[in-house]
ZAMI-924461 format. One record per residue: x, y, z of N, C-alpha, C in turn. Coordinates in pm, 1 decimal. Example, Ala and Ser with C-alpha at 12.3 -4.5 7.8 and 13.67 -1.06 7.14 Angstrom:
<atoms>
ATOM      nxx      nyy      nzz     caxx     cayy     cazz      cxx      cyy      czz
ATOM   1319.0   -569.0    780.0   1230.0   -450.0    780.0   1320.0   -330.0    780.0
ATOM   1285.0   -225.0    708.0   1367.0   -106.0    714.0   1290.0      3.0    787.0
</atoms>
This chain:
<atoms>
ATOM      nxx      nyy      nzz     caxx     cayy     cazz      cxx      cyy      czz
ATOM   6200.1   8072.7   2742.1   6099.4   8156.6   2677.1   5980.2   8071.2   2636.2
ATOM   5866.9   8134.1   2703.9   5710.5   8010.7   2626.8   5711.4   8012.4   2508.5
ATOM   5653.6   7878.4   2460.1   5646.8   7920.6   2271.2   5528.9   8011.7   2273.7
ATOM   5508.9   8074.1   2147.8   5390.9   8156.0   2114.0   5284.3   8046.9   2069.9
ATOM   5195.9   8090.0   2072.1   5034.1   8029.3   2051.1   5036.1   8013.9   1923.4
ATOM   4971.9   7927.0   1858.7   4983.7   7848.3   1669.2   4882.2   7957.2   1664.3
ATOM   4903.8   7966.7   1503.7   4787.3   8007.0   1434.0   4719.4   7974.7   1365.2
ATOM   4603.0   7952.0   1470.8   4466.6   7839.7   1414.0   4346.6   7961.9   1363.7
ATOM   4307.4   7939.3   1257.3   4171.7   7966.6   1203.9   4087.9   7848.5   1188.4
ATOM   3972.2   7849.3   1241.1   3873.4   7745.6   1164.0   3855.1   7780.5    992.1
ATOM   3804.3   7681.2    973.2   3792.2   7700.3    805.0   3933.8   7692.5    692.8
ATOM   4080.7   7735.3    791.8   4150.1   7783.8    678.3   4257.6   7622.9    745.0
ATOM   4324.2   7620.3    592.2   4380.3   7504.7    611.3   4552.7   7477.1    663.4
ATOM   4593.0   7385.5    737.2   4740.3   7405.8    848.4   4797.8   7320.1    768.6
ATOM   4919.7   7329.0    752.1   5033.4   7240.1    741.5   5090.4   7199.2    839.0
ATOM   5052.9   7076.1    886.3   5142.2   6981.4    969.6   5277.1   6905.2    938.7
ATOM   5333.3   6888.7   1044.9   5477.6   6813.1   1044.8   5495.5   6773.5   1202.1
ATOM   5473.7   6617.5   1170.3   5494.9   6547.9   1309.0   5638.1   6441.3   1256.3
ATOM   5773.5   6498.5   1368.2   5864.1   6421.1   1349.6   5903.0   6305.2   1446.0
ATOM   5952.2   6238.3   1424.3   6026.5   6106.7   1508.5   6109.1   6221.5   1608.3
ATOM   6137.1   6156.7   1745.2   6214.2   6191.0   1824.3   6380.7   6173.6   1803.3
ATOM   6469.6   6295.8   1789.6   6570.9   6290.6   1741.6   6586.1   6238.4   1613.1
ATOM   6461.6   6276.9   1503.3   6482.9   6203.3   1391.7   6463.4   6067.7   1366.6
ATOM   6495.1   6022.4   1456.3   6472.6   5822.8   1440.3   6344.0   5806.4   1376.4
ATOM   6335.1   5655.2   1302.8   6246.0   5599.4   1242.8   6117.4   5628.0   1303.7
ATOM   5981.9   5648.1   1269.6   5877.8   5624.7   1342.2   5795.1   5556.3   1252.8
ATOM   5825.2   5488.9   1145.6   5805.2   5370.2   1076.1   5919.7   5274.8   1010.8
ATOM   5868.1   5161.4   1062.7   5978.6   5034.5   1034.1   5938.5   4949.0    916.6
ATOM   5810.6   4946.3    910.2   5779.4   4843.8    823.9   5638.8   4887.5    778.5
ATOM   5576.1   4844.7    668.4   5484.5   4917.6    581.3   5325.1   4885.9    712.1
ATOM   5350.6   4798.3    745.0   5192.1   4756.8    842.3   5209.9   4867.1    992.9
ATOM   5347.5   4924.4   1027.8   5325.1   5013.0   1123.5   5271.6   5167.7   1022.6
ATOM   5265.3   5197.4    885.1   5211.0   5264.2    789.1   5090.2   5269.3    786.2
ATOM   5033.2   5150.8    788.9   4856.6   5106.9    778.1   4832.9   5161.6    920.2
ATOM   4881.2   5064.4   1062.9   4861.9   5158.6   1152.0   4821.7   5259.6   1178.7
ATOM   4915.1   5381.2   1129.8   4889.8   5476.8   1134.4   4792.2   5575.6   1049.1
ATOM   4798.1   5536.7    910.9   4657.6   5554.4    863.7   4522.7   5495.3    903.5
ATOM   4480.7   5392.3    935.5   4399.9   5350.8    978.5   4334.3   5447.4   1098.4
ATOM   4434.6   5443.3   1171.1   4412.1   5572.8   1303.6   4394.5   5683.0   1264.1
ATOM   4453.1   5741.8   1168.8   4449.0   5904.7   1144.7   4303.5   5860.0   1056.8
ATOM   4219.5   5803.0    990.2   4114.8   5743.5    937.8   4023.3   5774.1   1050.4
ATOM   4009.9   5664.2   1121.5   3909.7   5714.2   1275.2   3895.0   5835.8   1325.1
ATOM   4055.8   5890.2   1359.1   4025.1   6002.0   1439.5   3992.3   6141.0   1326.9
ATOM   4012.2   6141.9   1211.6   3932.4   6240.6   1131.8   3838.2   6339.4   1175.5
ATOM   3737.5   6169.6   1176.0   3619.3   6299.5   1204.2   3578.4   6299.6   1336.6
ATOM   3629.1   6258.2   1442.2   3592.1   6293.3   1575.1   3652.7   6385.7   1656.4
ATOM   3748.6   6455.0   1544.3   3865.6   6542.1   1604.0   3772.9   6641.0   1491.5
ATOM   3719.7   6633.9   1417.0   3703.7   6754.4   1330.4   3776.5   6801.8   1267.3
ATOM   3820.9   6692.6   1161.1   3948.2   6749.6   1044.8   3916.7   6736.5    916.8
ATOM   3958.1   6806.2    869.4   3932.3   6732.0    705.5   4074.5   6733.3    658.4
ATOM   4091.7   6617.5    614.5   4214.7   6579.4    544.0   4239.8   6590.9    361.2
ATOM   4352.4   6660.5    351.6   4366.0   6749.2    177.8   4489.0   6618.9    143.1
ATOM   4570.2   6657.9    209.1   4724.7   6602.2    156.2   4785.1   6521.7    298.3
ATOM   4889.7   6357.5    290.9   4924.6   6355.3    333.4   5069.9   6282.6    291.3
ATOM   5146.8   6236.5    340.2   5279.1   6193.6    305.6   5367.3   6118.5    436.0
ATOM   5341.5   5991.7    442.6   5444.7   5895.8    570.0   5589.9   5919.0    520.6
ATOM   5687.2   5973.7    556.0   5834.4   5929.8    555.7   5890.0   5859.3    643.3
ATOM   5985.6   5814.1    631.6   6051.7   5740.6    735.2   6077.3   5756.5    906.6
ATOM   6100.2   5943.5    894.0   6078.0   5988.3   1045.2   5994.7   6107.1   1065.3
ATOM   5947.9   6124.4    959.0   5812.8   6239.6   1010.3   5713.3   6218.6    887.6
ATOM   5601.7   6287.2    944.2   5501.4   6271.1    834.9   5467.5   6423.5    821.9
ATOM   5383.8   6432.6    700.1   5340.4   6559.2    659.1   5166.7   6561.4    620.9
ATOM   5107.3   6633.1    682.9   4928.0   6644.0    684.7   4932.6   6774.6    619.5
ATOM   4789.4   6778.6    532.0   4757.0   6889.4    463.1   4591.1   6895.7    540.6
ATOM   4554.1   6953.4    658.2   4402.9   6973.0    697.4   4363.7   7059.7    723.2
ATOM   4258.2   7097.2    731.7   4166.4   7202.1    764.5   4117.4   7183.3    920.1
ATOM   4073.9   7258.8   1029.6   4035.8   7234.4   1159.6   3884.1   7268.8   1168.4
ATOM   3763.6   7210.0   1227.7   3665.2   7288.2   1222.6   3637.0   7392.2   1329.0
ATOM   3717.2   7371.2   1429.1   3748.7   7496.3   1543.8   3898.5   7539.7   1594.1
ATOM   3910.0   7561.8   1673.8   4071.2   7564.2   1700.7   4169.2   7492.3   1795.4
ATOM   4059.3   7374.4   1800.3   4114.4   7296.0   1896.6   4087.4   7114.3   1824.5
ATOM   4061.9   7169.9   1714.3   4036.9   7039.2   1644.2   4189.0   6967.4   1574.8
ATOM   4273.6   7036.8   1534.6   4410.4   6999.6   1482.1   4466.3   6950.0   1633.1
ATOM   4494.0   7020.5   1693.8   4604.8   6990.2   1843.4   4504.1   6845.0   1878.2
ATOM   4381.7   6862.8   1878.1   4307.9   6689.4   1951.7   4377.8   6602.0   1872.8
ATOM   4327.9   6648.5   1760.2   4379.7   6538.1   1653.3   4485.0   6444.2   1657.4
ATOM   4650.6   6584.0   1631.3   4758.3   6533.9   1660.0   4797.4   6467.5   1780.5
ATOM   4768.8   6508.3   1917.6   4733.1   6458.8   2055.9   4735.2   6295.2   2078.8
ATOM   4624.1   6280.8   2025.9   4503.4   6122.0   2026.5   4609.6   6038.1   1931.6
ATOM   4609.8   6113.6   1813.1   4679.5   6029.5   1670.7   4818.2   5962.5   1737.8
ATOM   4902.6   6104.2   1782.7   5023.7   6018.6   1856.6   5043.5   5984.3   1976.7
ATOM   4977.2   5947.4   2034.9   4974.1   5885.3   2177.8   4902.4   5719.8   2139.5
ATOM   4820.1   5733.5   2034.2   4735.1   5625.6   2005.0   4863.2   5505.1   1892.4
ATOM   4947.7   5615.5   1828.4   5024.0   5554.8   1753.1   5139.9   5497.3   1810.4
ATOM   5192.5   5594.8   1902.3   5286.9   5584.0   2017.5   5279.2   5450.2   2076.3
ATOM   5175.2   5434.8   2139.8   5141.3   5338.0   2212.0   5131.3   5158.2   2105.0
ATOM   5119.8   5193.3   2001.7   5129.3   5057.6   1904.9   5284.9   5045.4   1892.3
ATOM   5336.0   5097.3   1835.9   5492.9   5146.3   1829.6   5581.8   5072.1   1904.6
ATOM   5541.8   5142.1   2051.4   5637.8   5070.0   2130.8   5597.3   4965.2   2195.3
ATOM   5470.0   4910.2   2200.2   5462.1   4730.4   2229.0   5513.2   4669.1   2109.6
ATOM   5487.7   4704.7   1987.2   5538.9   4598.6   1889.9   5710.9   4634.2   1907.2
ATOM   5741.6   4671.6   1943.4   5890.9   4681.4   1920.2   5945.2   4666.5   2024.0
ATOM   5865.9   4659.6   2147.6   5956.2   4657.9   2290.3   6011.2   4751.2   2343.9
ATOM   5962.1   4879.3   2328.1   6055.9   5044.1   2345.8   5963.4   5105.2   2434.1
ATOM   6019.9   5197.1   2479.7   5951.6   5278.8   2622.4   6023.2   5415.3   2575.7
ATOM   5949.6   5484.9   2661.0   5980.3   5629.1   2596.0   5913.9   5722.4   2509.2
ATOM   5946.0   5870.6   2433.0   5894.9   5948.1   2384.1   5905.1   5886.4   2212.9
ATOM   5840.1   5900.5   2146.4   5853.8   5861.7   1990.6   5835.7   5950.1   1945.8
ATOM   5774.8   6086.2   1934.7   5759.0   6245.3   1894.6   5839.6   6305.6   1945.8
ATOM   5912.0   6433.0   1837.7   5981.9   6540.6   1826.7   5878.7   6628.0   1913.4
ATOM   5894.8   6586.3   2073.4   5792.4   6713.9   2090.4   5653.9   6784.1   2065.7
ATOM   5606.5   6877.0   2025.7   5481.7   6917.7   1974.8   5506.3   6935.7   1817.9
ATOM   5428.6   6929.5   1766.7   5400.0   6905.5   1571.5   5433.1   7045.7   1533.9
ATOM   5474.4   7070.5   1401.6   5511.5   7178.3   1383.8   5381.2   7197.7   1272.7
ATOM   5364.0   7305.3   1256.4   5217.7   7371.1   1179.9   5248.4   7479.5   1121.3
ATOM   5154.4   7561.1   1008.0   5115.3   7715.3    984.6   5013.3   7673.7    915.6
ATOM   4924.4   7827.0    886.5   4881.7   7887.5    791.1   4899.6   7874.6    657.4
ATOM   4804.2   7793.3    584.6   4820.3   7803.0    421.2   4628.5   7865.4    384.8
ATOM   4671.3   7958.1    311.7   4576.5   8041.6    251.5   4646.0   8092.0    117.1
ATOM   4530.9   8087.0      5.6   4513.8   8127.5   -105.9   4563.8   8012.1   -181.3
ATOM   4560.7   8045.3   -360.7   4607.2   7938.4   -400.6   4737.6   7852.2   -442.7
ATOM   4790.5   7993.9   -430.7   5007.5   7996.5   -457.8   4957.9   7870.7   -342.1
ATOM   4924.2   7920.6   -235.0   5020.5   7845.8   -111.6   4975.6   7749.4    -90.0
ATOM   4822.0   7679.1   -100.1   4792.0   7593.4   -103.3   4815.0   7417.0   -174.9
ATOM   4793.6   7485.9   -320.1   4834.9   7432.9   -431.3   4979.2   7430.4   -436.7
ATOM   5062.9   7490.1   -336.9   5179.2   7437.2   -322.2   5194.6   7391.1   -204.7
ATOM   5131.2   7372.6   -153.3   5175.5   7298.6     35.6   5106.6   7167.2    -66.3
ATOM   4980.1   7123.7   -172.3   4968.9   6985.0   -203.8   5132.8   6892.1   -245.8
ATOM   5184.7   7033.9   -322.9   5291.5   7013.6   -389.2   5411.0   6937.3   -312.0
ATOM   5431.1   7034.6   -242.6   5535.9   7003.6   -139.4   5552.3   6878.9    -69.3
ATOM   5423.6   6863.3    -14.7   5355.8   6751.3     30.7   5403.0   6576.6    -21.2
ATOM   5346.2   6577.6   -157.8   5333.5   6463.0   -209.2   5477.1   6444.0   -269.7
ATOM   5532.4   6542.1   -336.6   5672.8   6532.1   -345.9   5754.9   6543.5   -323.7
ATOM   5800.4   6483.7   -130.9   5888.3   6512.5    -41.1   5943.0   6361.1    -71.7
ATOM   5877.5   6247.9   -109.8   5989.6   6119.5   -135.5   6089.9   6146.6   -254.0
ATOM   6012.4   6249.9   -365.9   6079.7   6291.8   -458.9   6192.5   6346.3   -427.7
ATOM   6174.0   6458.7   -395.0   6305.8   6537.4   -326.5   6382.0   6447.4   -226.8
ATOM   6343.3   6341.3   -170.4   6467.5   6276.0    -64.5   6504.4   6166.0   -170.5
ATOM   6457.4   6171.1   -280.0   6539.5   6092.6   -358.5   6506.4   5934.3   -317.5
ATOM   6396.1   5925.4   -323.7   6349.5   5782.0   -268.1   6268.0   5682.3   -387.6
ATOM   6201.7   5783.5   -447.6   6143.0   5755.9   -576.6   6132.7   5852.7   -688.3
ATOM   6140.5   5810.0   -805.7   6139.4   5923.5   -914.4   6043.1   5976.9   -945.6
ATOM   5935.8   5940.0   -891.1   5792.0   6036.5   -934.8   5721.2   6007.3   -790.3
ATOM   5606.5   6100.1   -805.4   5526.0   6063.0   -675.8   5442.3   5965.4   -658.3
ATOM   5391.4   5933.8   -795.1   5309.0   5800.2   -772.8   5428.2   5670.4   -726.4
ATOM   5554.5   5639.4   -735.1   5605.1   5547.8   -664.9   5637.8   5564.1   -467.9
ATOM   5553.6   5623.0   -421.0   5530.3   5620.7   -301.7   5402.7   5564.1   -270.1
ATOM   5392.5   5500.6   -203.3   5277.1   5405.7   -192.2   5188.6   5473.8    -87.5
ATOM   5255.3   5555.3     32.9   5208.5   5600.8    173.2   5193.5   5735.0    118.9
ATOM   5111.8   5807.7     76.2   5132.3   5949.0     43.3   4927.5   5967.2    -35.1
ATOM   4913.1   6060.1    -36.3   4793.2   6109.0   -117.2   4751.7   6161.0   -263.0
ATOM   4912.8   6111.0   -296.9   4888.0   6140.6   -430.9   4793.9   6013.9   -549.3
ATOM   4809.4   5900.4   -501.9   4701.0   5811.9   -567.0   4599.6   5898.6   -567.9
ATOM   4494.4   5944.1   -450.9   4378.4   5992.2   -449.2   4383.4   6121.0   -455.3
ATOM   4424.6   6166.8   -476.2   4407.1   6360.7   -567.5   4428.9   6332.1   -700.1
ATOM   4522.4   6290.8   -768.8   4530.4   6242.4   -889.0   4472.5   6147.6   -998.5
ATOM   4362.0   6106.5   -872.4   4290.0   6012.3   -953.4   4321.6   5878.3   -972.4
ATOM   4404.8   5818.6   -960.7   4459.3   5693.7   -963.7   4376.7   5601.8   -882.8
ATOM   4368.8   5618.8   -769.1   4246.1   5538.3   -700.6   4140.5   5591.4   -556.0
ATOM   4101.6   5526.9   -494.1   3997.0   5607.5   -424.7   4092.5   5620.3   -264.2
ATOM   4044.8   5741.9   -229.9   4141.5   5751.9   -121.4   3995.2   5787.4     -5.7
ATOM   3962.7   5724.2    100.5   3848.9   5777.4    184.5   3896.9   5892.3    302.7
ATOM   4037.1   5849.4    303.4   4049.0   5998.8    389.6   4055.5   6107.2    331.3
ATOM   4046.0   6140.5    240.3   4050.8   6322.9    194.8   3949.0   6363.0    171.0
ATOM   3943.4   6471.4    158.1   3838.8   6599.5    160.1   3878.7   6738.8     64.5
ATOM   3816.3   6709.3    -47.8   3912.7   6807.6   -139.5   3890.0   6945.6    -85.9
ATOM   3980.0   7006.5    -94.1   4024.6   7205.1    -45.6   3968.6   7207.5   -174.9
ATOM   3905.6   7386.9   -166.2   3846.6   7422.1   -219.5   3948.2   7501.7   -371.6
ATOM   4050.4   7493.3   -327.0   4191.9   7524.6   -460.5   4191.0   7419.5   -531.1
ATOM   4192.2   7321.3   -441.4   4189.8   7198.4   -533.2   4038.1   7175.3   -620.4
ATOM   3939.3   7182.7   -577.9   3801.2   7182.4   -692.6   3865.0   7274.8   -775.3
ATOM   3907.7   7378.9   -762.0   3921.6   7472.2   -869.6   4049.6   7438.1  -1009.9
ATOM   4098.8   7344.0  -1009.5   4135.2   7323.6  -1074.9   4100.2   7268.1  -1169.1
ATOM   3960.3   7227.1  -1166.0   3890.7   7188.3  -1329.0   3772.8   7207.5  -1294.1
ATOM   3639.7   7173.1  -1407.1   3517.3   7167.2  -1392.4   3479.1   7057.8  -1349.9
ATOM   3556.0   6930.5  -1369.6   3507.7   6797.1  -1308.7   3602.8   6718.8  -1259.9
ATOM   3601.7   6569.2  -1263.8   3671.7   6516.4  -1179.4   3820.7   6518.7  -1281.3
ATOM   3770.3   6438.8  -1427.6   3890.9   6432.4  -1447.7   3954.2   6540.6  -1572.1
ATOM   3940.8   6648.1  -1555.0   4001.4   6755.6  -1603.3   4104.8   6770.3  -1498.9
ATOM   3995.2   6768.9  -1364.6   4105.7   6808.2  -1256.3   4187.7   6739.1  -1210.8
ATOM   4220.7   6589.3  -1202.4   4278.6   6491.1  -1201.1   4383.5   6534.6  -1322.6
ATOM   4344.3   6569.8  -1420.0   4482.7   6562.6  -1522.0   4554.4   6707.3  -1479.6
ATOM   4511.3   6853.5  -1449.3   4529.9   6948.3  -1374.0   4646.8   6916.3  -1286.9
ATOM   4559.4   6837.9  -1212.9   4701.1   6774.4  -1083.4   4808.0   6712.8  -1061.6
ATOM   4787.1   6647.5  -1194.2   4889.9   6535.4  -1223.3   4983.9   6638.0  -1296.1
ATOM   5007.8   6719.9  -1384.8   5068.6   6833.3  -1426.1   5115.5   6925.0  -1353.2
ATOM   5032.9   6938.5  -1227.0   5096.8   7023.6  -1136.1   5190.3   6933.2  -1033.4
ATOM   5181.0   6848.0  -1022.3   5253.1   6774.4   -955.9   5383.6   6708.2  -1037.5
ATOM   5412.1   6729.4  -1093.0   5482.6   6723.5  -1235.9   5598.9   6820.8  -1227.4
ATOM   5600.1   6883.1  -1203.7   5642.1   7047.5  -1180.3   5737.4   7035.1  -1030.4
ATOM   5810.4   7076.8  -1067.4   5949.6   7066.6   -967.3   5948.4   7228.6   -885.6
ATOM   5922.7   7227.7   -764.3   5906.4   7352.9   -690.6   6012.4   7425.2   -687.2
ATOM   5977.7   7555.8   -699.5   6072.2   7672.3   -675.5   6151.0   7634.4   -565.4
ATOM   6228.5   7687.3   -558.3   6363.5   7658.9   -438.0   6290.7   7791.6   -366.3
ATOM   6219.5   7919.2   -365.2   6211.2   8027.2   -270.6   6118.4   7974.3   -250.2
ATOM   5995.6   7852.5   -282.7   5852.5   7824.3   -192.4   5950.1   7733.3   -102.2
ATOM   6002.0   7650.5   -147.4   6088.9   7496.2    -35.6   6091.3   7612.3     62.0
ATOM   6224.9   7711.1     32.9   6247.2   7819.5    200.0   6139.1   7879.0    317.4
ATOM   6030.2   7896.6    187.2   5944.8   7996.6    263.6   5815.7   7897.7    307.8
ATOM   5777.9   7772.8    289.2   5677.1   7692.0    339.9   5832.2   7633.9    467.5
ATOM   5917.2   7572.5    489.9   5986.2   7550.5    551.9   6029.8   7620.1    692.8
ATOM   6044.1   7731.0    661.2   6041.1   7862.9    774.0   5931.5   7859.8    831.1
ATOM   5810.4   7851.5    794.5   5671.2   7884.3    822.6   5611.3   7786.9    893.6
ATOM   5665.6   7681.4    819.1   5593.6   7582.2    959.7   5709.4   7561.0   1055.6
ATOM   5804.9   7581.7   1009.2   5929.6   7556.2   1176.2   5869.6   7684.3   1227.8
ATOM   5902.2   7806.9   1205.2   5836.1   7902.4   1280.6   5720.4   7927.4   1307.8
ATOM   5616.5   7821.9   1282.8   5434.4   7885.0   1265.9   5403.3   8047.2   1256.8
ATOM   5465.1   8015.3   1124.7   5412.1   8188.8   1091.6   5322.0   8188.0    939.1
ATOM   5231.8   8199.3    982.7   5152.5   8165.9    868.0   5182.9   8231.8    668.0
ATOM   5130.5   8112.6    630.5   5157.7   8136.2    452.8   5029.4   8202.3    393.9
ATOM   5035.6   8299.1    368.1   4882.3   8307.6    349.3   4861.1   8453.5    254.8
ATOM   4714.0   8495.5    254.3   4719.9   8574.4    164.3   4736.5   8730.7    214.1
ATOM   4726.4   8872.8    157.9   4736.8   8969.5    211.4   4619.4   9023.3    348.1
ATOM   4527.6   8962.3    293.2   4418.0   9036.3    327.0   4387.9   8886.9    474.2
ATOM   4382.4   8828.2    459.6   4444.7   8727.9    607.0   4590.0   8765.8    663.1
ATOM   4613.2   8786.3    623.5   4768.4   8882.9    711.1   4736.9   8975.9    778.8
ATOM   4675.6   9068.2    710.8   4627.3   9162.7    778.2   4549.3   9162.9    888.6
ATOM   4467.3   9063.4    924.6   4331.5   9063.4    985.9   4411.7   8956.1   1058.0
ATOM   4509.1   8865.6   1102.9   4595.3   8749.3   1202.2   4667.3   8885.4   1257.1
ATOM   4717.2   8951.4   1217.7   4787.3   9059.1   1280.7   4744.1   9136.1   1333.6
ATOM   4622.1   9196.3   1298.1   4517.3   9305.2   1425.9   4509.6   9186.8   1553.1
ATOM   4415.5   9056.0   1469.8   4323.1   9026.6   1560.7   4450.8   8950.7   1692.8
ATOM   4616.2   8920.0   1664.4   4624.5   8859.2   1718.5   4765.6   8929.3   1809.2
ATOM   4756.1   9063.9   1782.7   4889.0   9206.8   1829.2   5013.3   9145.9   1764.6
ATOM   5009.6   9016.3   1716.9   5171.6   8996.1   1670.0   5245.6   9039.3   1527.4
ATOM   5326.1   9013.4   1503.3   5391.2   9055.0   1323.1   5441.7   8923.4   1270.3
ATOM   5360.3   8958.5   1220.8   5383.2   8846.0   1113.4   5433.2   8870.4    923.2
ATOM   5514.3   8782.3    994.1   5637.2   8776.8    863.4   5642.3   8644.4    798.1
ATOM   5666.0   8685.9    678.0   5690.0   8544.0    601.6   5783.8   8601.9    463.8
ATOM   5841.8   8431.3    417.3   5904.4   8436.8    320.8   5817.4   8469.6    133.2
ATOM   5817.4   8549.2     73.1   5731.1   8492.2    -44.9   5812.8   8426.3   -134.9
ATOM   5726.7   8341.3   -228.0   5806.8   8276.0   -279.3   5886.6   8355.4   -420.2
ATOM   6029.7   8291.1   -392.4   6115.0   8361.9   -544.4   6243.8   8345.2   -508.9
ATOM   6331.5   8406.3   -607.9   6496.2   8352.4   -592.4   6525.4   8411.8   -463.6
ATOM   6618.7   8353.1   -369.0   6730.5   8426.8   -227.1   6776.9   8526.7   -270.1
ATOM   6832.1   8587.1   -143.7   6976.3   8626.8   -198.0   7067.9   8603.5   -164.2
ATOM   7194.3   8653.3   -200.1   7285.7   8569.6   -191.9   7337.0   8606.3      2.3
ATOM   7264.4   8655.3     56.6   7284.4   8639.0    215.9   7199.2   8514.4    276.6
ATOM   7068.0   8462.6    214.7   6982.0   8397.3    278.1   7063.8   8260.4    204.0
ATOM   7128.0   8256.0    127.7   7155.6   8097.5     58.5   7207.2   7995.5    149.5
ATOM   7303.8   8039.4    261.1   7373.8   7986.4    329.4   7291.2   7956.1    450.2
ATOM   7140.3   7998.3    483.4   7125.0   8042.1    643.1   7037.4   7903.7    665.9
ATOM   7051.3   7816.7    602.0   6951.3   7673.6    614.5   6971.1   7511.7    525.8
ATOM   7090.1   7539.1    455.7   7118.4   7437.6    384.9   7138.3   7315.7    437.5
ATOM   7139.2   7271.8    539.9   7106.3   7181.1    617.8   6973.6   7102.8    613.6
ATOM   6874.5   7206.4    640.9   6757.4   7141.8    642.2   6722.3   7108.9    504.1
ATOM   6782.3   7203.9    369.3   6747.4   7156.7    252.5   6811.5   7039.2    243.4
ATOM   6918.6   7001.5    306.4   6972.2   6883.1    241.9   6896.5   6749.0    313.0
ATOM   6863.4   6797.3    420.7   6750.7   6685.6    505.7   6564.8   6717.4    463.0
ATOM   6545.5   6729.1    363.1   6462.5   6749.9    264.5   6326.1   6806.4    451.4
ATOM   6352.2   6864.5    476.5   6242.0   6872.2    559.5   6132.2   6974.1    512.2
</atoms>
């Protein structure tokens, strides 16, 4: 069966997830980290991205961007891992695929979902139990949303200005919201959404992805399971994906 076509809007912002092949490492050591920022740095703006949130783990990473057309995310990811790919396996001596395939993505619109895809985002070392807060991740974007220090790849989303009148109202804003331990029904329903690219988003963009695009689109909102859905993914919760 073909996969279905992502759902790209210009302007509105995607949640990415690019994994290691079969899970394996796709960082070994903190300078194949720089690597890869450095690169996702360059190709920014020649791919036409703006970068919100990001997060290196051990075998996948997580991007928070915006596209300026609809072919600006897929270049991006494309260039980024073929360019990264290719460092990877000369320094290590390996041949072969290093990506899970094509990147997994959706739709984040409004501010629930946004302001929680930052969430999600920066506190995925948290949840794998790697560090106790988010500032002890060194590879992640929470230094520079939070204020801690200057980050040149991001591009603040417009949820994110809204969280104060200036810099550091909103800096303390963030740091409070990031503070805050996510609902277990957003983990399900941002999780589903980008394994399934079915966009997170608001009513009135639901509506108008669904004329303009004949499909149905479904999503999880966020709030408690029930007790039929508890069982249907605990796996992936336990592999913090």
């Amino acid at each position: 069966m073909p996969r279905l076509a992502r759902f790209v809007v210009p302007g509105i912002a995607l949640h990415v997830v690019q994994r290691g092949h079969n899970r394996s490492a796709c960082f070994h050591h903190d300078t194949d980290r720089l690597v890869y920022i450095v690169s996702l740095g360059n190709l920014l703006p020649r791919c036409g991205c703006a970068l919100h949130a990001y997060c290196l783990m051990t075998n996948h990473v997580h991007l928070l961007l915006t596209p300026a057309d609809e072919r600006s995310c897929a270049t991006l990811m494309r260039n980024l891992g073929q360019r990264y790919a290719q460092y990877f396996n000369r320094r290590y001596g390996r041949r072969g695929s290093l990506w899970e395939g094509r990147f997994y993505s959706c739709l984040v619109d409004s501010a629930t979902y946004v302001r929680g895809c930052y969430r999600y985002i920066e506190r995925n070392p948290v949840r794998a139990n790697m560090v106790e807060r988010p500032d002890g991740h060194a590879w992640s974007s929470y230094a520079g949303n939070s204020g801690q220090a200057v980050d040149k790849l991001l591009t603040a989303h417009a949820e994110y200005l809204a969280l104060g009148l200036d810099d550091r109202s909103r800096h303390r804003a963030y740091q409070e919201m990031l503070s805050e331990v996510e609902e277990p029904g957003f983990l399900v329903a941002i999780r589903e959404a980008t394994n399934g690219g079915v966009p997170l988003v608001g009513e009135a963009l639901k509506a108008k992805l669904q004329v303009d695009s004949g499909r149905r689109i479904e999503h999880r909102k966020p709030g408690p399971r029930s007790s039929e859905d508890c069982d249907v993914d605990d796996l992936t919760l336990d592999l913090d994906m």
